[in-house]
C-alpha positions in Angstrom: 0.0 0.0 0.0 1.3 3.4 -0.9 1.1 6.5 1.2 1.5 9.9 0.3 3.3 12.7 1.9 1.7 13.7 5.2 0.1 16.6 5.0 1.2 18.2 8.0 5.0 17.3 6.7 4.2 19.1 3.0 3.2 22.1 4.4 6.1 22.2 7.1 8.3 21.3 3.6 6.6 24.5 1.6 7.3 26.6 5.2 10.5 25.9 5.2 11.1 26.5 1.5 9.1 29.7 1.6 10.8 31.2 5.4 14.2 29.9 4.4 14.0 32.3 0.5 12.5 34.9 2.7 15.5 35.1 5.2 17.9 34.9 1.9 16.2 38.3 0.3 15.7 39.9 3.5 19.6 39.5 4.2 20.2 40.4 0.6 17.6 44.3 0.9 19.6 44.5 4.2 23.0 44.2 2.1 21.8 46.5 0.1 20.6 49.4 2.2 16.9 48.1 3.1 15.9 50.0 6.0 14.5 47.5 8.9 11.1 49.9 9.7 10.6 50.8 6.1 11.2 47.0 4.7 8.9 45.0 6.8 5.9 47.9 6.4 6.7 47.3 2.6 6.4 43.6 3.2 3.5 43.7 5.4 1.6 45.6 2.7 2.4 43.2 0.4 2.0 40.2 2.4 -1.4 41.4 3.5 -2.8 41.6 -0.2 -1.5 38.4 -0.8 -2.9 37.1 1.9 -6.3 39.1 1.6 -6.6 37.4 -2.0 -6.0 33.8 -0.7 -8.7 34.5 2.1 -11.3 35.6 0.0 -10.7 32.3 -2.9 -10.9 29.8 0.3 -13.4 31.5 2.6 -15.6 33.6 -0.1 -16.4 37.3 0.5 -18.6 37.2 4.6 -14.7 36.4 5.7 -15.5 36.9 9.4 -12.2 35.9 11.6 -13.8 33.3 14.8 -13.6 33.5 18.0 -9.8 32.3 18.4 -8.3 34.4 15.2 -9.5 37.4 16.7 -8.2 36.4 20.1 -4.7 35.9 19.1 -3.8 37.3 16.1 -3.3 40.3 17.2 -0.6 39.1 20.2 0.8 37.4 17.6 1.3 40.2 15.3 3.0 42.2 18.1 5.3 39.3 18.7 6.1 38.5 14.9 6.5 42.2 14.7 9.1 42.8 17.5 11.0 39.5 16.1 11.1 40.4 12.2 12.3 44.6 13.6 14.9 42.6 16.1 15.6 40.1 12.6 16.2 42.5 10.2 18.4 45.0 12.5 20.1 41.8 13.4 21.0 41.5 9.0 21.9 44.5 9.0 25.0 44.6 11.7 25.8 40.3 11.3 25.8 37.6 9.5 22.9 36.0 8.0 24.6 32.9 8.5 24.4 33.7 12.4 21.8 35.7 13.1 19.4 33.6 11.0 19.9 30.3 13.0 19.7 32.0 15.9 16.6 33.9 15.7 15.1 30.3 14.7 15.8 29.1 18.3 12.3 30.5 18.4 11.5 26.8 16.9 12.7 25.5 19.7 11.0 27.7 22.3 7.8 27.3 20.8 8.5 23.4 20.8 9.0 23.6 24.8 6.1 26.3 25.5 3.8 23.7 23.6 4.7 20.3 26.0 5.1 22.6 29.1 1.8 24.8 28.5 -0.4 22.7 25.4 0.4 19.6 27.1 2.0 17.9 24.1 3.8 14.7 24.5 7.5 14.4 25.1 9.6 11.6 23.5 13.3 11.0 23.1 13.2 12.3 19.5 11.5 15.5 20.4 14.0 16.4 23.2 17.6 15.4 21.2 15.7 17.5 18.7 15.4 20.4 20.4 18.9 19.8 22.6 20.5 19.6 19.1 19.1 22.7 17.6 20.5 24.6 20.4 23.7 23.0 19.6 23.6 23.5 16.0 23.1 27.6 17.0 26.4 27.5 19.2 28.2 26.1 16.7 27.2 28.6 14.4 27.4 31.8 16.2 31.2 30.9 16.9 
């Protein structure tokens, strides 16, 4: 019996793909004289009609955010906020090859916020993971 991809996996795949070019250019603007503020309200803008568009083909024009969207979404758009400003000062006065990895220890905290405070399981695989990402950082920044 065949199995396909897992969907969960794919879109992790397409994630990665997708936050890993977007690191690349935003190093690249920064290289170039991209100012941090200036950048990510130019992005933003963009992002937002992009993402307005794929909102109203999936969820038709009565797009009304629930309950939980309009509960968090706006925390998390302060805290994405803060972390891209922090990110792209960060490319502009280092290495993308440093700074990068180690603004992606965010992986790793959200991985231990979610078994300490969601109540996700813990296995070996999960915890070596996460041990190893730190080490992977250290390593890097040396």
């Amino acid at each position: 019996m065949e199995q396909g991809l897992r969907p969960d996996l794919m879109f992790a795949l397409v994630a990665f793909v997708g936050i890993g070019l977007t690191d690349f250019i935003r190093k690249k603007g920064s290289i170039e004289g991209a100012q941090p503020a200036q950048y990510l309200l130019l992005e933003t803008l963009i992002l937002l009609g992009f993402v307005g568009a794929f909102a109203l083909l999936t969820t038709g024009p009565g797009f009304m955010p629930n309950r939980a969207a309009a509960m968090y979404a706006p925390i998390s758009a302060i805290t994405i906020g803060v972390g891209l400003l922090a990110l792209l000062h960060g490319l502009q006065h280092g290495q993308g090859s440093v700074v990068i990895p180690i603004s992606r220890l965010g992986l790793s905290l959200a991985s231990i916020l979610s078994i300490l405070l969601l109540g996700e399981p813990v296995t070996l695989t999960k915890a070596l993971g996460i041990a190893l990402s730190a080490v992977a950082v250290l390593l890097l920044s040396m």
